[in-house]
N, C-alpha and C positions, 0 to 999 in steps of 0.2 A: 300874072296869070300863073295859076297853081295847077294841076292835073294830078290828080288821085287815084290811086292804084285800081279804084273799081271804075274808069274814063270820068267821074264827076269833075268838073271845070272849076274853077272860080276864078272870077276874075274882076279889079277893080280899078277905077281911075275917076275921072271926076270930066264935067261934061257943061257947056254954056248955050243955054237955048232949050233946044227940046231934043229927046232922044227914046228910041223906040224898041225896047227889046224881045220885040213881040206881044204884049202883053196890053198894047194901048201909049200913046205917049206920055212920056214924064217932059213936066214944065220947071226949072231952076225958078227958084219961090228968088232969086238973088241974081248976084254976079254968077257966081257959077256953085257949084253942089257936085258932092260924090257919089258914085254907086258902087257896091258889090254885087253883083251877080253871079250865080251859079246854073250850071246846065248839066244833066246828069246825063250818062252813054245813050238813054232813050231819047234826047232831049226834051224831058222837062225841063221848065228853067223855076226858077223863084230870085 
């Protein structure tokens, strides 16, 4: 996890199954898959 001077977040790791970052869920196409996500001080995220 990274935290940038204007509070923008990033953060990354990797995840097995399903996982929900607000946005809908994400399904591993495998064993397991990475994310990076970021959230900014408003929390948008992308």
């Amino acid at each position: 996890m990274v935290v940038a001077a204007d509070g923008t977040i990033a953060l990354g790791g990797d995840f097995d199954g399903t996982i929900d970052f607000g946005g809908g869920p994400l399904v591993t196409a495998g064993l397991a898959d990475v994310f990076v996500a970021t959230s900014t001080a408003t929390r948008s995220t992308s």
